[in-house]
C-alpha positions as CSV (number, residue, x, y, z in Angstrom):
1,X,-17.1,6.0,27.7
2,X,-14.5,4.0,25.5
3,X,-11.2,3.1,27.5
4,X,-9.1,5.2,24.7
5,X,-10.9,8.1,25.8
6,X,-10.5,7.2,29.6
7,X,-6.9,6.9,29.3
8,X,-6.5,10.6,27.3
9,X,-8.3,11.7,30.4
10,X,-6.0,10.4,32.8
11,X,-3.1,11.6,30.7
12,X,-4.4,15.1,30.3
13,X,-4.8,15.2,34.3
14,X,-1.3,14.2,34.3
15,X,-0.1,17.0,32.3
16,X,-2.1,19.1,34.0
17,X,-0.6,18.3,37.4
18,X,2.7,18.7,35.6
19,X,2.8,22.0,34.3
20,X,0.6,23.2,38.1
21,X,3.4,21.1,40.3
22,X,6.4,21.2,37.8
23,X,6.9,17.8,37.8
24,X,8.9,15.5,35.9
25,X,6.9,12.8,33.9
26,X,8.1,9.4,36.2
27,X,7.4,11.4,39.2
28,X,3.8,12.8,37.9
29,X,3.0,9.5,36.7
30,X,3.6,8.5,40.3
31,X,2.4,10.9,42.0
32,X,-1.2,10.0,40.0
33,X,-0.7,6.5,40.6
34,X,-0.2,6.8,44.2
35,X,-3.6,8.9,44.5
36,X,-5.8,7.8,42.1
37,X,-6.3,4.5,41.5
38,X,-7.0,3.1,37.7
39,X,-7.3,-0.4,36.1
40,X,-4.0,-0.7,34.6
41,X,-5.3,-1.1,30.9
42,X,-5.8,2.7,31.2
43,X,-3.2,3.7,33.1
44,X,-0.8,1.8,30.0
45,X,-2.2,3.9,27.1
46,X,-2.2,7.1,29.4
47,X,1.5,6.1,30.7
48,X,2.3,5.9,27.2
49,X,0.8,9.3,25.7
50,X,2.3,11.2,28.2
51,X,6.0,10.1,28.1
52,X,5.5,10.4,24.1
53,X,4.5,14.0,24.6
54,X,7.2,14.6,27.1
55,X,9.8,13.4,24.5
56,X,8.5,15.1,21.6
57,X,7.2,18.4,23.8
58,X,9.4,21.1,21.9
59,X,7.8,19.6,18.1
60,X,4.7,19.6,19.5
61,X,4.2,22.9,20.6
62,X,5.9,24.4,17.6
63,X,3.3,22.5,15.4
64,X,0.4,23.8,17.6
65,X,1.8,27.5,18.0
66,X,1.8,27.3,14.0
67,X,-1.7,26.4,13.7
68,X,-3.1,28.4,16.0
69,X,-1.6,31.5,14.3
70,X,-2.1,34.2,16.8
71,X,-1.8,31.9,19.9
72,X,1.4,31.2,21.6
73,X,1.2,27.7,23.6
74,X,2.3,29.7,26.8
75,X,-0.3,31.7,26.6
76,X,-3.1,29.2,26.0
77,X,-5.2,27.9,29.0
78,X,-3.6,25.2,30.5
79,X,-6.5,22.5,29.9
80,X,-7.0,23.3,26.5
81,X,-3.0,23.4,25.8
82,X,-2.5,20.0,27.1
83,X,-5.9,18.8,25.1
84,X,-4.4,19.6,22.1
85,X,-1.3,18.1,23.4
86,X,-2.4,14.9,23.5
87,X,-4.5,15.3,20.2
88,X,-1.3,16.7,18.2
89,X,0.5,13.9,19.7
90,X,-1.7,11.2,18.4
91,X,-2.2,12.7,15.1
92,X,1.7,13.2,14.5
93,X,3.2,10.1,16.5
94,X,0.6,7.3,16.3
95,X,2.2,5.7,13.1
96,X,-1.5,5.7,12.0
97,X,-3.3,4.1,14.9
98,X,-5.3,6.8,15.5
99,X,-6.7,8.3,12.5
100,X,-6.6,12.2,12.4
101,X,-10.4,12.5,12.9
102,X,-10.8,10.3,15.7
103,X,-8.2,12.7,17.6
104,X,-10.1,15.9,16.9
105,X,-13.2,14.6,17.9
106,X,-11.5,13.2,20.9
107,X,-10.2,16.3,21.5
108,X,-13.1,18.5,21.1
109,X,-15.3,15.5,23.6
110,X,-12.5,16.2,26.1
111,X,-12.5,20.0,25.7
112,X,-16.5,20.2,26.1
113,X,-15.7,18.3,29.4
114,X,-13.0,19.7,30.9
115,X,-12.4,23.4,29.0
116,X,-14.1,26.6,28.6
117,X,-17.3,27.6,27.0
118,X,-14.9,28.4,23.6
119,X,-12.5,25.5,24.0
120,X,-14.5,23.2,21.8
121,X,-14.7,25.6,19.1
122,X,-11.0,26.8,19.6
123,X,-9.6,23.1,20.1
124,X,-11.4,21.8,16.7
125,X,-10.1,24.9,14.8
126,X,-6.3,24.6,15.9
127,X,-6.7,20.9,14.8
128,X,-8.3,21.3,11.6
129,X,-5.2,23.6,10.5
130,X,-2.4,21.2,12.5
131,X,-4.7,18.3,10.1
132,X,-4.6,20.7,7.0
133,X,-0.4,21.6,7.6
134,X,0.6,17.8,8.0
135,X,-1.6,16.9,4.5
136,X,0.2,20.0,3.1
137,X,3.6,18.8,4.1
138,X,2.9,15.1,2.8
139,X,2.2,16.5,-0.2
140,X,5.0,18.4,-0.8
141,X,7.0,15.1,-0.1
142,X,5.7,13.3,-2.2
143,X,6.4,15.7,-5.4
């Protein structure tokens, strides 16, 4: 398993732990650091996904609610919510360091892992249409 995809792991536990414990993001980095121990390489990218979803949270979450049409984010299990989290995030925020694709499919490896027998399926579709809305919106820059 790549260390990019060890690292969204780590941050989707985080995320997880701090919607569960209500946690801010230093002390849920913390509290993960303090229990479960990680080379630091990983630990940096995860550190870094998670604070840049933290600050960007509100965007985020609009994005995904407006992809996923009938789904508000609230209402969306927790584990696939914070997948596509981390997937918008890197799709939106990565000034091109991830490309699009590689997210999805990132996402949809981490939802076949750690979601439910739909979450695959549900994951990729939301992303698709988040991929399909940003190329929209580009477009209509541009002219």
């Amino acid at each position: 398993m790549g260390e990019r995809r060890q690292s969204r792991e780590l941050a989707l536990k985080v995320l997880y732990q701090m919607e569960h414990g209500q946690a801010d993001v230093d002390a849920a980095l913390k509290l993960f650091m303090d229990n479960f121990k990680a080379p630091e390489r990983l630990l940096a990218y995860a550190r870094h996904l998670v604070k840049g979803i933290d600050q960007h949270r509100p965007e985020i979450d609009a994005l995904i609610e407006a992809a996923s049409r009938r789904w508000k984010v609230s209402r969306m299990p927790r584990v696939d919510r914070n997948i596509l989290r981390v997937a918008a995030f890197e799709m939106i925020f990565s000034q091109g360091q991830v490309p699009p694709k590689v997210a999805i499919n990132e996402a949809v490896e981490l939802a076949k892992r750690y979601g439910g027998e739909e979450s695959p399926g549900f994951i990729n579709g939301v992303l698709d249409s988040l991929l399909a809305a940003q190329k929209d919106r580009l477009t209509e820059g541009q002219s």
